[in-house]
C-alpha positions, 0 to 999 in steps of 0.5 A, spaced: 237 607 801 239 600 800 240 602 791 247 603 792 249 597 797 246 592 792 248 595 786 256 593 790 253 587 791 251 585 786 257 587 781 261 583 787 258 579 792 264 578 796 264 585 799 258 581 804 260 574 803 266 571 806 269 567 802 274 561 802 280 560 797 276 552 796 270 558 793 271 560 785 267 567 783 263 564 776 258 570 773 256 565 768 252 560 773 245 562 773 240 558 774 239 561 780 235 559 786 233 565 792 234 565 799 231 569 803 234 571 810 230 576 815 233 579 822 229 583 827 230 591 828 227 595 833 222 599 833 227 606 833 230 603 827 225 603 823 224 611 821 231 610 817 236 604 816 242 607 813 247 602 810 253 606 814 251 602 819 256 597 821 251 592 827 246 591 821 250 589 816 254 586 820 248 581 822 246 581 815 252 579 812 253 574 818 247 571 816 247 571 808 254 567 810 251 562 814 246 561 809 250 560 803 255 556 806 250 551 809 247 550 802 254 549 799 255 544 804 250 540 804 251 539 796 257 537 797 255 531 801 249 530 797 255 530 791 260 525 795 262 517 795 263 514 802 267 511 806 268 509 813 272 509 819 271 505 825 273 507 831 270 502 836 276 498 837 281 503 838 283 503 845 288 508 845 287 516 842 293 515 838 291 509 833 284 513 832 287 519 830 293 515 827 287 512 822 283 519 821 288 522 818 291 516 813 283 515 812 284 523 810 290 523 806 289 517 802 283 521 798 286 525 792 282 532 793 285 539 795 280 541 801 277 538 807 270 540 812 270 538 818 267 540 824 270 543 831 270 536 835 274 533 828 279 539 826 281 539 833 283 532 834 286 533 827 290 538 830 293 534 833 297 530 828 305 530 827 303 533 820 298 538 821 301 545 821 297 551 823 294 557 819 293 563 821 286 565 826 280 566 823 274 566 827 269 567 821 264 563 818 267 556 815 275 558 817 281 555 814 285 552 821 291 549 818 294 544 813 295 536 814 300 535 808 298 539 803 291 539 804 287 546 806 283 542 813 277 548 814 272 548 821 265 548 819 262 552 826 255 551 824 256 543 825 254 539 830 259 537 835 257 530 834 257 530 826 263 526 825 263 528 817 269 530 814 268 533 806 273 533 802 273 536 795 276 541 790 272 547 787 266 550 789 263 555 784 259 561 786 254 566 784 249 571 787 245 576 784 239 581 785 239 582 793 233 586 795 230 588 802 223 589 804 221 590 812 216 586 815 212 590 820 206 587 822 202 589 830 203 583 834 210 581 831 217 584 831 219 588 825 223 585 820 227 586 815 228 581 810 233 581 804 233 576 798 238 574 794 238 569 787 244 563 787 248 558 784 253 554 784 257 548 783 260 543 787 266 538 784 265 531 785 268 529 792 269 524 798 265 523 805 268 520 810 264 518 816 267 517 823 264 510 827 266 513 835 261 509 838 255 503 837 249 510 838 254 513 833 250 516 826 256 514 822 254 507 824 246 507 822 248 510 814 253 504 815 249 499 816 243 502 813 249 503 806 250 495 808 242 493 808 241 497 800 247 493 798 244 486 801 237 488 798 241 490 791 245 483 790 238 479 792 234 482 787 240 482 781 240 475 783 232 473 781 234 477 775 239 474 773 
């Protein structure tokens, strides 16, 4: 029952991924990696799922969505210079603002991820526009002179991170679906999928609000490598 579902999927992989414009389609990336996403069903269910049901694949898209996006996202910061805005200081919300989106436009890429805490005090910049409302996973909000600002829901509040990137090529294959029924625990389905992608060099821009901030532990943490780097290239030299 889920032949001709996958056989969709697999030709185009877009009809259960919401992808963004900062996502490129790449059929020749194909050192795949699998992902597996799994969601309870209930126990009338089981007789015979059938793929016109909108709720269940809702829910599988939704969660095939959330998981490539998280993946995607955590190459992109994995792949990224750093740099950092100190916000300790600023006494006035205006200047603090004033500095995030000089920090933002002063990098030369196309895209920027950030989460809701951080999008919405961008919003509130004189040359942030609006886009229109999306409430979907990873969704465009608006532009800040050119460049596309997207909300990342899934971050944490307190994740004062923003990516800033170019491209991002995906591709995804070889869906399949099993149900995992065992006594004592509620039935499953699971779906599995192959991935691969690539992510453009980017920039990471890590926001200081606060001396319990995490931005400020990498920092000092960036400090200390540096430190250790210089002691040791002077013993060599």
């Amino acid at each position: 029952m889920w032949d001709k579902l996958f056989e969709e999927l697999n030709n185009d992989f877009t009809k259960a991924i919401v992808t963004r414009d900062f996502i490129k389609v790449d059929k020749n990336l194909r050192n795949f990696k699998t992902i597996s996403v799994s969601m309870s069903l209930p126990q009338n269910e089981l007789a015979g799922i059938k793929i016109d049901d909108d709720r269940i694949l809702g829910t599988i898209f939704n969660e095939i969505t959330q998981n490539i996006y998280k993946v995607i996202l955590k190459e992109i910061a994995s792949n990224t210079t750093n740099s950092f805005v100190d916000l300790r200081n600023e006494v006035h919300r205006g200047k603090g603002l004033e500095k995030i989106c000089s920090s933002i436009l002063r990098e030369d890429y196309k895209y920027c991820v950030t989460n809701t805490r951080l999008a919405s005090e961008i919003s509130d910049s004189v040359g942030f526009h609006f886009g229109s409302l999306q409430n979907r996973s990873t969704y465009l909000t608006g532009k800040l002179a050119g460049k596309d600002i997207y909300v990342d829901p899934y971050m944490r509040y307190n994740d004062y991170k923003i990516f800033l990137f170019d491209d991002v090529s995906l591709n995804i294959e070889n869906f399949t679906a099993a149900i995992i029924s065992e006594a004592i625990f509620t039935p499953k389905l699971v779906i599995k999928f192959d991935y691969d992608f690539l992510v453009s060099s980017g920039s990471t821009i890590n926001v200081i609000d606060s001396v319990n901030s995490d931005a400020l532990l990498e920092l000092k943490a960036e400090h200390r490598e540096q430190q250790i780097d210089k002691i040791l290239n002077e013993k060599e030299s």
